[in-house]
N, CA, C and O atoms as a Tinker XYZ file with bonds, in Angstrom:
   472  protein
     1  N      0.843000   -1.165000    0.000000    73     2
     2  CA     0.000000    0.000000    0.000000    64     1     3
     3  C      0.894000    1.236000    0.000000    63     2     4     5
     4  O      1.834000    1.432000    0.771000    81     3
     5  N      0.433000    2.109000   -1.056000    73     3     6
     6  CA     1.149000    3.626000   -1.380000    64     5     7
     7  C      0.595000    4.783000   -0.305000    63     6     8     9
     8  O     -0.394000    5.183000   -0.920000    81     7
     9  N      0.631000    5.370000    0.630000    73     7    10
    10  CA     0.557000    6.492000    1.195000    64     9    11
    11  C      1.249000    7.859000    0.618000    63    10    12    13
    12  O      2.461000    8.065000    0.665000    81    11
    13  N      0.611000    8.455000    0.253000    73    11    14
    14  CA     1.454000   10.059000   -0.063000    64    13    15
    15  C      0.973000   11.101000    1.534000    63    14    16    17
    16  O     -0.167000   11.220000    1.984000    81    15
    17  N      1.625000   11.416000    1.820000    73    15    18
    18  CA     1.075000   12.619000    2.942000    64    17    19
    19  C      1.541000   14.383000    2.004000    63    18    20    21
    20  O      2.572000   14.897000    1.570000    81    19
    21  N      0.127000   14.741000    2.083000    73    19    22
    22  CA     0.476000   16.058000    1.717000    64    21    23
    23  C     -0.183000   17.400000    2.672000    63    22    24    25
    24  O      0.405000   17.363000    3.753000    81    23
    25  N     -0.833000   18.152000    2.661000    73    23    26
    26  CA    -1.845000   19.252000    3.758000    64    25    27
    27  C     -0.464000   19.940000    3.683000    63    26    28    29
    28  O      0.571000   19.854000    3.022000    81    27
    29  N     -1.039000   20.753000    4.817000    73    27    30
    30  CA    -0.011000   21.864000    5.490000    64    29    31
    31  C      0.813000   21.950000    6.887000    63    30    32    33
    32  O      1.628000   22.601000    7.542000    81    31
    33  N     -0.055000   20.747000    6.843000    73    31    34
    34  CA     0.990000   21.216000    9.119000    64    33    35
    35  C      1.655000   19.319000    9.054000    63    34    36    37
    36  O      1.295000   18.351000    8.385000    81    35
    37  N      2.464000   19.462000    9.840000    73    35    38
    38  CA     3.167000   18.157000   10.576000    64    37    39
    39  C      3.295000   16.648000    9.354000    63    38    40    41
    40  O      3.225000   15.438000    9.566000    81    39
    41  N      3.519000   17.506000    7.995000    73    39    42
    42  CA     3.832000   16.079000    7.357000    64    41    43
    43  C      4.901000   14.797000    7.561000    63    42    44    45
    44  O      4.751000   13.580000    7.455000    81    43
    45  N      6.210000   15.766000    7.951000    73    43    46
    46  CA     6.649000   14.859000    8.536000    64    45    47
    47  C      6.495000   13.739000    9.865000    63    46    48    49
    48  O      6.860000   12.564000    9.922000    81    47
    49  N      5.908000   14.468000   10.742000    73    47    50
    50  CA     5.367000   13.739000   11.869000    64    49    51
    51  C      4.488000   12.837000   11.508000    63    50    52    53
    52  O      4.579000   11.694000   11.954000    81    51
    53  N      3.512000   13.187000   10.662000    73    51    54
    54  CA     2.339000   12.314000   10.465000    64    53    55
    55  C      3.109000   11.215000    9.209000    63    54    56    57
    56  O      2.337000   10.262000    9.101000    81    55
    57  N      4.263000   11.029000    8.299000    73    55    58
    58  CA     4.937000   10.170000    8.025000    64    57    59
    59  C      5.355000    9.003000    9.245000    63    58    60    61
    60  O      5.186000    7.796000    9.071000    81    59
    61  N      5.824000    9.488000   10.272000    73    59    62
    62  CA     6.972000    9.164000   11.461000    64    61    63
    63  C      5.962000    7.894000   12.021000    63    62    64    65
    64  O      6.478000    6.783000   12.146000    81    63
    65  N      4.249000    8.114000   12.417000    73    63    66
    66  CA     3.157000    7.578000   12.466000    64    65    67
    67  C      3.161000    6.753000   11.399000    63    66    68    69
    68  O      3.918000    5.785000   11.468000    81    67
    69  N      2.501000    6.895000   10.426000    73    67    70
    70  CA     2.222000    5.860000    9.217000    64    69    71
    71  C      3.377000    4.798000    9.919000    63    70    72    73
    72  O      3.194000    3.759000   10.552000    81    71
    73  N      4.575000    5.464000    9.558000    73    71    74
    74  CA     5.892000    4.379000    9.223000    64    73    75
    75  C      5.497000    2.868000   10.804000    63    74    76    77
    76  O      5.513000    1.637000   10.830000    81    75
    77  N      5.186000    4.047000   11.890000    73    75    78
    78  CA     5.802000    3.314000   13.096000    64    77    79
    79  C      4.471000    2.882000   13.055000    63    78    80    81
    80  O      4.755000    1.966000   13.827000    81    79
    81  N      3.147000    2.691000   12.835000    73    79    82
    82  CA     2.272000    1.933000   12.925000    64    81    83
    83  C      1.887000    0.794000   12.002000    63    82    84    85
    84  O      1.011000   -0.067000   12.078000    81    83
    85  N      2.856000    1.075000   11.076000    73    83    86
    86  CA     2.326000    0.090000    9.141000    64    85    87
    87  C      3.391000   -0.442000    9.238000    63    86    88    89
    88  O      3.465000   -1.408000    8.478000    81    87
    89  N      4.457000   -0.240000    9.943000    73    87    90
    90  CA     5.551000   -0.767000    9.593000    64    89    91
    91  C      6.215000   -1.057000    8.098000    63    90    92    93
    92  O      6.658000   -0.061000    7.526000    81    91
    93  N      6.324000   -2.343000    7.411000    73    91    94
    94  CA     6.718000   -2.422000    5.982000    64    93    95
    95  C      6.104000   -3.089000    5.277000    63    94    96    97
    96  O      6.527000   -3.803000    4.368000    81    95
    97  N      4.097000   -2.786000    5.925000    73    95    98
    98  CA     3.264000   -3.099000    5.067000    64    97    99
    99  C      2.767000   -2.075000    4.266000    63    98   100   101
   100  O      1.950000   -2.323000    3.380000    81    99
   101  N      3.357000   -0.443000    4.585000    73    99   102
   102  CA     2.952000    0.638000    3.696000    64   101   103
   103  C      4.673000    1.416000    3.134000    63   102   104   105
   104  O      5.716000    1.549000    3.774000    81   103
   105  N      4.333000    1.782000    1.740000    73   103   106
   106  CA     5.500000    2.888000    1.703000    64   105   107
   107  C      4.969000    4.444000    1.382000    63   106   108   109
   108  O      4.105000    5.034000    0.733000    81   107
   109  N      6.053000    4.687000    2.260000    73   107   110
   110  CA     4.972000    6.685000    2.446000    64   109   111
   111  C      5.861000    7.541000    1.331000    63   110   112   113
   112  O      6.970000    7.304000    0.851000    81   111
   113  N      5.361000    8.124000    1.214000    73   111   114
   114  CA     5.933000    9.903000   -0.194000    64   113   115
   115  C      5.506000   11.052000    0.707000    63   114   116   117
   116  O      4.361000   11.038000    1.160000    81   115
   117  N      6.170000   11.843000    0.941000    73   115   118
   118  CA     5.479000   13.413000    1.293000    64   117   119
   119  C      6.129000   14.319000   -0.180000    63   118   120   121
   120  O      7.145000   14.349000   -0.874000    81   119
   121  N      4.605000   15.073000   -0.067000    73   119   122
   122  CA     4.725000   15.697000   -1.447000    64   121   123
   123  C      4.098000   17.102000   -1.238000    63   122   124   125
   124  O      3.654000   17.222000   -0.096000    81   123
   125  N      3.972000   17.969000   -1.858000    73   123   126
   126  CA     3.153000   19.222000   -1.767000    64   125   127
   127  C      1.642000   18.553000   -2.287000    63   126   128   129
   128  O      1.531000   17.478000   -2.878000    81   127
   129  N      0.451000   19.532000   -1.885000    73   127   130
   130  CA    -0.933000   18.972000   -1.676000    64   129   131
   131  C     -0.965000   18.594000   -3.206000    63   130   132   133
   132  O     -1.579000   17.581000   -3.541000    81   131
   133  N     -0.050000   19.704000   -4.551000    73   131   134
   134  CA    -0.752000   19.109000   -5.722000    64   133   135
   135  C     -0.007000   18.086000   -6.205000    63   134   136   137
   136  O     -0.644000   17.238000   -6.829000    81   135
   137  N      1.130000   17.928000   -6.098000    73   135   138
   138  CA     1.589000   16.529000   -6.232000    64   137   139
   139  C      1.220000   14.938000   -5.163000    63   138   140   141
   140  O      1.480000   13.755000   -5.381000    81   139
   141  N      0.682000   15.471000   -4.268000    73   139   142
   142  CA     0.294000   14.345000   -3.937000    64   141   143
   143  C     -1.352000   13.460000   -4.152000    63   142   144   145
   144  O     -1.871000   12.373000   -3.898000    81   143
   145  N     -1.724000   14.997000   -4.894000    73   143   146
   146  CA    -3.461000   14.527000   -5.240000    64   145   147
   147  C     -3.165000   13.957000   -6.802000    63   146   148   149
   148  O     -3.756000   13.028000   -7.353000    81   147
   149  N     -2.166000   14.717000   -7.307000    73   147   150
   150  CA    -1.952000   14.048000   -8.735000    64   149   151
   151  C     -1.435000   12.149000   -8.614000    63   150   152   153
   152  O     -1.587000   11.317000   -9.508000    81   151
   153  N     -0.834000   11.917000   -7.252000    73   151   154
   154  CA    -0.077000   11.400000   -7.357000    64   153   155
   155  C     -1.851000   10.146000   -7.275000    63   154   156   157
   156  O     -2.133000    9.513000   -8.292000    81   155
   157  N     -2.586000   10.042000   -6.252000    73   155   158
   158  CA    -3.490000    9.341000   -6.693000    64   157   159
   159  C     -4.032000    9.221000   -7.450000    63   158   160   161
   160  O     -4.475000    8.095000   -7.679000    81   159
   161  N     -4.358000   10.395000   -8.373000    73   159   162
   162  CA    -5.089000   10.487000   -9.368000    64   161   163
   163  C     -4.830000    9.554000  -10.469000    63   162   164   165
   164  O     -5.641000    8.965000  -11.184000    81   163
   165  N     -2.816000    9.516000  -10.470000    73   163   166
   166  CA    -3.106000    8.718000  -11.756000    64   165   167
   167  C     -2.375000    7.581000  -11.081000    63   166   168   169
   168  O     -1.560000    7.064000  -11.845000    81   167
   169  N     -2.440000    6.797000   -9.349000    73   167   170
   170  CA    -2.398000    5.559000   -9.259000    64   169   171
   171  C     -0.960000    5.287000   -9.179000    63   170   172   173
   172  O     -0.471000    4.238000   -9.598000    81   171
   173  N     -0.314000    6.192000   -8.663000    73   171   174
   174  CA     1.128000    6.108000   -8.562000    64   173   175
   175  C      1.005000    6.242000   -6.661000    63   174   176   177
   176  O      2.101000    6.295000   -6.103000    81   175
   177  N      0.105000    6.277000   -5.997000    73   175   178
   178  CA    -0.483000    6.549000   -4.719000    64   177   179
   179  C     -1.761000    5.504000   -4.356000    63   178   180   181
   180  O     -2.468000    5.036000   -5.249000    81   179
   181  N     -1.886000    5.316000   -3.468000    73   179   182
   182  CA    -3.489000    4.825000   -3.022000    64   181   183
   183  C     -4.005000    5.644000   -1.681000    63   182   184   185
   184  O     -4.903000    5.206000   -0.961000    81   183
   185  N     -3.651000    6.287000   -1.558000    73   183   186
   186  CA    -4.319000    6.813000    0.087000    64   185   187
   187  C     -3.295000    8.036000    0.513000    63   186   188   189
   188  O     -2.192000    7.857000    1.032000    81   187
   189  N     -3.846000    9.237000    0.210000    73   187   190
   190  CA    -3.799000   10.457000    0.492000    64   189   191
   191  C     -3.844000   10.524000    1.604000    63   190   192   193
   192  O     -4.922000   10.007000    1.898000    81   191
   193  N     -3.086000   11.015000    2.986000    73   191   194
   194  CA    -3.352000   11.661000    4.015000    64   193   195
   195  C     -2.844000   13.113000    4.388000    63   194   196   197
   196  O     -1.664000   13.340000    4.654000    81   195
   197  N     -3.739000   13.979000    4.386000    73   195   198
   198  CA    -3.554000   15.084000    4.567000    64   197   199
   199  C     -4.141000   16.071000    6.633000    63   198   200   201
   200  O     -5.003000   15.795000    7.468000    81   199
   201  N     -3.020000   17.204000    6.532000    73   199   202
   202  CA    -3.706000   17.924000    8.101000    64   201   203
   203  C     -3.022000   19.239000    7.704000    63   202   204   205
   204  O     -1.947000   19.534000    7.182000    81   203
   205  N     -4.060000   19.887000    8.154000    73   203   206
   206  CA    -4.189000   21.321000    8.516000    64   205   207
   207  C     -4.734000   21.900000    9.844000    63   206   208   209
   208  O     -4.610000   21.152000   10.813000    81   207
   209  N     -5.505000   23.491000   10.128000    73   207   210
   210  CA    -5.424000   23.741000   10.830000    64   209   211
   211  C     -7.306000   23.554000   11.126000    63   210   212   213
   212  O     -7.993000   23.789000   12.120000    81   211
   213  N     -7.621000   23.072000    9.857000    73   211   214
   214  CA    -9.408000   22.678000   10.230000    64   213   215
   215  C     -9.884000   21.298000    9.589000    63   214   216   217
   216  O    -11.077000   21.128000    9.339000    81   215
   217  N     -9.185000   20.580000    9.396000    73   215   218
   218  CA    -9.476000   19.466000    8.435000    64   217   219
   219  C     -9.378000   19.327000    7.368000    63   218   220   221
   220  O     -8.858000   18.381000    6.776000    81   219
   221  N     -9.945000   20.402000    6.884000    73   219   222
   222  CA   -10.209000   20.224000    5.154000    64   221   223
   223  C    -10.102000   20.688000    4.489000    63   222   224   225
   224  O    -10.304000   20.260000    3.353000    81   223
   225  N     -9.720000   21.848000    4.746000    73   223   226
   226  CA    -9.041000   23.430000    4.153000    64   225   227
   227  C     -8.207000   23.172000    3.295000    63   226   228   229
   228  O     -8.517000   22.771000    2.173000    81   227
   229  N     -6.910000   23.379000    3.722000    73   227   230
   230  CA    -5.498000   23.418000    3.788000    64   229   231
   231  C     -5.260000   21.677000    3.291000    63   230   232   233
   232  O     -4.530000   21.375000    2.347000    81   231
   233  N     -6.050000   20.623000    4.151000    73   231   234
   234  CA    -5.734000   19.217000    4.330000    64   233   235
   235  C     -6.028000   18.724000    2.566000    63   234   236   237
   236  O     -5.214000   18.124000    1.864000    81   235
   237  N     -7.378000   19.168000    2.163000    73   235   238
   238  CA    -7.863000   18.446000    1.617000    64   237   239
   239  C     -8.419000   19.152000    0.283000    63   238   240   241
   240  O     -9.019000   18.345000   -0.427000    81   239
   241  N     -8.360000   20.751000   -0.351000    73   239   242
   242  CA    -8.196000   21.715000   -1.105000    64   241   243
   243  C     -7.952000   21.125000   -2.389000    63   242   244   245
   244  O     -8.899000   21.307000   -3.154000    81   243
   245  N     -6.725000   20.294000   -3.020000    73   243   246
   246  CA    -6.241000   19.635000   -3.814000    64   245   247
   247  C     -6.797000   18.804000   -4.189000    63   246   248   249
   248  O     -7.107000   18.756000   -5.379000    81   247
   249  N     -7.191000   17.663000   -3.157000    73   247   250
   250  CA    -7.688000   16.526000   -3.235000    64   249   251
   251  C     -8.637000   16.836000   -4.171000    63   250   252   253
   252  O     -8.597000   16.692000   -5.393000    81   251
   253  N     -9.832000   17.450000   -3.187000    73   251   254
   254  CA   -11.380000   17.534000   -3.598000    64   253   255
   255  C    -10.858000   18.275000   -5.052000    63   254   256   257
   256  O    -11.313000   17.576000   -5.958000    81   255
   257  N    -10.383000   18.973000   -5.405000    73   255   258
   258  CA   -10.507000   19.811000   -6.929000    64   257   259
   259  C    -10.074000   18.811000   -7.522000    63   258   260   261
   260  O    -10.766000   18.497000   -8.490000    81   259
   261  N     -9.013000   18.042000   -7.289000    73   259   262
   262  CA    -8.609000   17.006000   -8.797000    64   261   263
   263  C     -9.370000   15.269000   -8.401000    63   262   264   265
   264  O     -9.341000   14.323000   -9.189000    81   263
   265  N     -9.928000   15.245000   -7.156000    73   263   266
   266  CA   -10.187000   13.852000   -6.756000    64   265   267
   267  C    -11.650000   13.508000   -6.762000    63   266   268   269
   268  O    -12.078000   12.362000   -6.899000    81   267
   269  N    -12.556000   14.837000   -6.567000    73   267   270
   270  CA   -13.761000   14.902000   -6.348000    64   269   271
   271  C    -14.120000   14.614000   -4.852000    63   270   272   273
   272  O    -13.382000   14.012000   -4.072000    81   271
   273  N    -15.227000   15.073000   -4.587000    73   271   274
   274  CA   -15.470000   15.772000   -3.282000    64   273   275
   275  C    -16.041000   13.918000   -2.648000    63   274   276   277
   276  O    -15.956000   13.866000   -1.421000    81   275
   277  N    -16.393000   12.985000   -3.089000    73   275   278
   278  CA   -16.638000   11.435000   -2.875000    64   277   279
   279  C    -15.356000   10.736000   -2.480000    63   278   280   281
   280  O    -15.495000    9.809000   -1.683000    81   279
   281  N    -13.901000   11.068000   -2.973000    73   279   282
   282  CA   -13.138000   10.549000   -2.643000    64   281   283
   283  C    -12.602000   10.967000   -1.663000    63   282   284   285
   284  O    -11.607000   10.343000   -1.295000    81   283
   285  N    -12.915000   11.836000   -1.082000    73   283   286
   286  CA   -12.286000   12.748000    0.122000    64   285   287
   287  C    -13.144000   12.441000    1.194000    63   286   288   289
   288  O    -14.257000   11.939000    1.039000    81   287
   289  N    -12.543000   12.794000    2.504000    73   287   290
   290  CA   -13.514000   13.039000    3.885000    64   289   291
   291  C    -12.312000   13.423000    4.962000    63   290   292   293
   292  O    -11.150000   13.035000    5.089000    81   291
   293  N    -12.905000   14.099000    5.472000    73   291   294
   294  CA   -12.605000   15.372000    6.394000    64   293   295
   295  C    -12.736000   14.418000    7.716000    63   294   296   297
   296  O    -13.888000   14.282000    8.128000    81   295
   297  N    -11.854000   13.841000    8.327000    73   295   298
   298  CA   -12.051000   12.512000    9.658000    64   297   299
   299  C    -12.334000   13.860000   11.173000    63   298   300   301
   300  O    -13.223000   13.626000   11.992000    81   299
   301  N    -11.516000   15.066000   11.292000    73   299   302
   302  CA   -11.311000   15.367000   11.909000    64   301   303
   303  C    -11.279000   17.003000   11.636000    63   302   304   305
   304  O    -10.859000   17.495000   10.589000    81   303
   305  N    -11.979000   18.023000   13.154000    73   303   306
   306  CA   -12.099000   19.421000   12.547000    64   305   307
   307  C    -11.684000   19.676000   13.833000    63   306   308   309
   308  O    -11.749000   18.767000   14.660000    81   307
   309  N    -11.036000   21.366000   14.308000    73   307   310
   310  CA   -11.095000   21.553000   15.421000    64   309   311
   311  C    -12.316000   21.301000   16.566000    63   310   312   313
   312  O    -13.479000   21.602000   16.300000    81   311
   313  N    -11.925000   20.714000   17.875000    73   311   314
   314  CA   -13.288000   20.381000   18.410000    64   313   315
   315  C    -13.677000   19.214000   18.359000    63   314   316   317
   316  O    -14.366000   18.797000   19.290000    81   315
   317  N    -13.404000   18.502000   17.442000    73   315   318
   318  CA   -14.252000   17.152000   16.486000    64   317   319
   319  C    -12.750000   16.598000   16.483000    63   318   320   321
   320  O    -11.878000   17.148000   15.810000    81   319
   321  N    -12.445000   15.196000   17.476000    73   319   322
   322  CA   -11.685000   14.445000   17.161000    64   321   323
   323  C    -11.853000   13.688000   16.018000    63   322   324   325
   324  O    -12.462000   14.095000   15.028000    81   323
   325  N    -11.231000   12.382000   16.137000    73   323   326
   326  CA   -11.510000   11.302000   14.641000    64   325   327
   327  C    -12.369000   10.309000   15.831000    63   326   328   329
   328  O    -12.047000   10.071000   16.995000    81   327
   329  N    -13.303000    9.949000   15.221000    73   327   330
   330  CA   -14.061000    8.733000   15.475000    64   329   331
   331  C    -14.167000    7.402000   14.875000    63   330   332   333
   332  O    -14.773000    7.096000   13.848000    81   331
   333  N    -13.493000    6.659000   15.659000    73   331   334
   334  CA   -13.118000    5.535000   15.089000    64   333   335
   335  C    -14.217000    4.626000   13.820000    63   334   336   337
   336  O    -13.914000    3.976000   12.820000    81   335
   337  N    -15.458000    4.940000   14.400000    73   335   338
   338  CA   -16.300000    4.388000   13.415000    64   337   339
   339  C    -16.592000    5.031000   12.190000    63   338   340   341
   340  O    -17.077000    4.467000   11.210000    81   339
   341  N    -16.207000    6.529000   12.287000    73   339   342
   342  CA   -16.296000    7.191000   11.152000    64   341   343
   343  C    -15.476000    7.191000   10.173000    63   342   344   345
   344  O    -15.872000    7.347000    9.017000    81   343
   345  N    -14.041000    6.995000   10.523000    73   343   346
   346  CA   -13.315000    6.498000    9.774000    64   345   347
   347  C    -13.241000    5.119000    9.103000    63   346   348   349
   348  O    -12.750000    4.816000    8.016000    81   347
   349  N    -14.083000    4.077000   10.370000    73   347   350
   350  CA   -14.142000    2.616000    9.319000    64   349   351
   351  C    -14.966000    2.966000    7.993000    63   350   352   353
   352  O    -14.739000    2.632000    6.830000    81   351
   353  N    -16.098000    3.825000    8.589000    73   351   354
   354  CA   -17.217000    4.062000    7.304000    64   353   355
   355  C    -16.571000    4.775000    5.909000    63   354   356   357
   356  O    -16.839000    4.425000    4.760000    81   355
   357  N    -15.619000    5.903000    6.318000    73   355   358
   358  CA   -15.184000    6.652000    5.346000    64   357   359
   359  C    -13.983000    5.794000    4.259000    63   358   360   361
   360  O    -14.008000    5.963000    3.040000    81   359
   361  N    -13.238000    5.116000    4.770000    73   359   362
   362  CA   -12.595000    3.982000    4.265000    64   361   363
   363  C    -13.499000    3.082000    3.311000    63   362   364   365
   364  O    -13.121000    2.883000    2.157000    81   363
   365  N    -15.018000    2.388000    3.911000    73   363   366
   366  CA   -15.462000    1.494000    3.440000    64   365   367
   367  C    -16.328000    2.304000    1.991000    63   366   368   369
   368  O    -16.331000    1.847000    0.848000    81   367
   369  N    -16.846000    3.278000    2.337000    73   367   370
   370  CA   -17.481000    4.262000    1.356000    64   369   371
   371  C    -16.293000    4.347000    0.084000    63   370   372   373
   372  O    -16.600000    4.611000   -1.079000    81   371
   373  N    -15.162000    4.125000    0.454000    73   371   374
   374  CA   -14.402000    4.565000   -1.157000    64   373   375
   375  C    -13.907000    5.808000   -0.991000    63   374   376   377
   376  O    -13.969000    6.665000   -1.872000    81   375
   377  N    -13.439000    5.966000    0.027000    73   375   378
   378  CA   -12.440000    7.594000   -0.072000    64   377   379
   379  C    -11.190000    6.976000    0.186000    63   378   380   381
   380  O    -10.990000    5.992000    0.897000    81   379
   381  N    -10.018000    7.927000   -0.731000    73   379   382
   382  CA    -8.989000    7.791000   -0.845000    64   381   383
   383  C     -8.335000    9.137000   -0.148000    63   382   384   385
   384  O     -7.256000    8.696000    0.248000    81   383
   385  N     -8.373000   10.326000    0.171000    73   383   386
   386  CA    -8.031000   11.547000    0.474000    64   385   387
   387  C     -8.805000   11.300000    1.876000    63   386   388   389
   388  O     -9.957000   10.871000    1.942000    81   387
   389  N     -7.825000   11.706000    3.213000    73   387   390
   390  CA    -8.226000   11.616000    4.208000    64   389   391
   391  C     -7.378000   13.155000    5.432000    63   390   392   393
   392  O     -6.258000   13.137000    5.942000    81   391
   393  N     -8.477000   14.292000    5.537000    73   391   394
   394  CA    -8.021000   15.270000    5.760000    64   393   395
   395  C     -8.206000   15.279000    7.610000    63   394   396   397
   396  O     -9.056000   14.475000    7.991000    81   395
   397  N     -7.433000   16.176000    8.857000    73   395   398
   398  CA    -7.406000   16.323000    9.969000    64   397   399
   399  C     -6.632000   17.112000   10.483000    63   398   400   401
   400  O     -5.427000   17.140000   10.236000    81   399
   401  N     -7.303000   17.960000   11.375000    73   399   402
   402  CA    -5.975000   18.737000   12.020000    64   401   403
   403  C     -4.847000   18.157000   12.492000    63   402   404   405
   404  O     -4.746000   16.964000   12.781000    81   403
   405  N     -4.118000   18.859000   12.564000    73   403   406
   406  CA    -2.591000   18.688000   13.017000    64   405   407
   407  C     -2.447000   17.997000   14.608000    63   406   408   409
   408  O     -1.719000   17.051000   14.910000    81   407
   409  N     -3.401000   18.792000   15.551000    73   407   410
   410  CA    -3.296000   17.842000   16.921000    64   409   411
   411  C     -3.917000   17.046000   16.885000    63   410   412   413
   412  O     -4.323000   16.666000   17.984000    81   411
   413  N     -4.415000   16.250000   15.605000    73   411   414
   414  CA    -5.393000   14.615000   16.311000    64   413   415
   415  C     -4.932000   13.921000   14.833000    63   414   416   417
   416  O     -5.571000   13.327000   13.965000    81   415
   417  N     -3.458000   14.303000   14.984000    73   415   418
   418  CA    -2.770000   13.363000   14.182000    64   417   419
   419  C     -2.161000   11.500000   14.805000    63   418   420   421
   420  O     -1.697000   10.433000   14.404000    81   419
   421  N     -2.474000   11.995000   15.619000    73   419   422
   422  CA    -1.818000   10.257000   16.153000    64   421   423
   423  C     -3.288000    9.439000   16.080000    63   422   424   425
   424  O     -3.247000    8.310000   15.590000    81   423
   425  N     -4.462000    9.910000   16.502000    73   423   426
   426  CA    -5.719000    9.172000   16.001000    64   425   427
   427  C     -6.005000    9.293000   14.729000    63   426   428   429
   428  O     -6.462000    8.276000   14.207000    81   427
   429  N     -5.898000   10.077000   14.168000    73   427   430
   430  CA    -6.487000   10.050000   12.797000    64   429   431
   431  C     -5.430000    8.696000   12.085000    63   430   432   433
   432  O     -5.867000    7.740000   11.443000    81   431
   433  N     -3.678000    9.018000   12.491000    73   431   434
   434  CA    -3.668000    8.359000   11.592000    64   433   435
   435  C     -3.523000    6.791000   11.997000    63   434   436   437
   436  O     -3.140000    5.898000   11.241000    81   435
   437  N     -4.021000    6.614000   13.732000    73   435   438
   438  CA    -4.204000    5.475000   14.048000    64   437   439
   439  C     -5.606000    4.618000   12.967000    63   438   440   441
   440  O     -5.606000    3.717000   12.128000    81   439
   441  N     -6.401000    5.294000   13.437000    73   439   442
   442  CA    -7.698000    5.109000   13.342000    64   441   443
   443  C     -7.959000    4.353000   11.643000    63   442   444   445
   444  O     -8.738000    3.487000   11.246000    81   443
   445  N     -6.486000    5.490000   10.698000    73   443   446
   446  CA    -6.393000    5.428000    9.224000    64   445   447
   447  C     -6.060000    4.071000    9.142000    63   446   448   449
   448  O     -6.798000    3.262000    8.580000    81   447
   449  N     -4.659000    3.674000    9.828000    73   447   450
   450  CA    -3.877000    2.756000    9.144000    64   449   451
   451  C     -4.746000    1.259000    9.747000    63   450   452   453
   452  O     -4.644000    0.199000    9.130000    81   451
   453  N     -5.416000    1.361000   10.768000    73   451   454
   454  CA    -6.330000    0.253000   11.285000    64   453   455
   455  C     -7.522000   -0.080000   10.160000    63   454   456   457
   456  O     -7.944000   -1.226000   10.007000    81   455
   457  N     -7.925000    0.859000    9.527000    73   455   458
   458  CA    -9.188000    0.841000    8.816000    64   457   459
   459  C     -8.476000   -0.236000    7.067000    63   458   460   461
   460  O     -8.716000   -1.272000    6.445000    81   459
   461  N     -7.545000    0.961000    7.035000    73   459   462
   462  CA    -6.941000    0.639000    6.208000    64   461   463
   463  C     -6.633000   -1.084000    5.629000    63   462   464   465
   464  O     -7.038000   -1.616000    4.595000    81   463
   465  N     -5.713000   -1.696000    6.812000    73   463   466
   466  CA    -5.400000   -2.670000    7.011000    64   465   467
   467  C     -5.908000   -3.908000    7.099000    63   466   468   469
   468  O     -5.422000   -5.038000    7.060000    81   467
   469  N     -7.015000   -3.451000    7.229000    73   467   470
   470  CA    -8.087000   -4.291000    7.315000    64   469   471
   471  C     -8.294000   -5.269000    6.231000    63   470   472
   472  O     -9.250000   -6.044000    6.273000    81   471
């Protein structure tokens, strides 16, 4: 499984996660938001994770313009942690672009790589 991490806040951190939870069942890319929405687009990627400072702004901007607004979902907003069931659903629905703030990066991208893995 391909991970690209792109958004605006803590890409590297939220790499550091992927790595230490997927171990060397995922390989990660950090890219800027439009290379990493291109990068699914044409399948050189499978799973976008993006964070900003509201979810979906900054996180997920790219995505939704080149991915469409179905492949995307917003797990997490200020206020609004990630909910574990919302993320199984958003996974099972067919989204590939997965946007969250920057402090509920260790759930989001728990919550991601569990759903994921599955």
């Amino acid at each position: 499984m391909k991970i690209v991490i792109g958004g605006q806040v803590e890409k590297k951190d939220i790499e550091g996660l992927v790595k230490e939870l997927a171990g060397d069942r995922v390989e990660t890319m950090v890219k800027s938001d439009l290379e990493a929405a291109m990068a699914i687009k044409s399948g050189a990627a499978d799973y976008y994770f993006g964070a900003c400072h509201t979810g979906g702004g900054g996180a997920l901007a790219m995505a939704i313009a080149l991915l469409g607004k179905p492949s995307c979902a917003t797990i997490s907003m200020p206020g609004k942690p990630p909910v574990k069931a919302e993320v199984e659903a958003a996974v099972q629905s067919g989204a590939k672009a997965f946007g969250f703030t920057g402090d509920h990066k260790e759930k989001a991208v728990q919550y991601l790589i569990e759903a994921l893995i599955k």
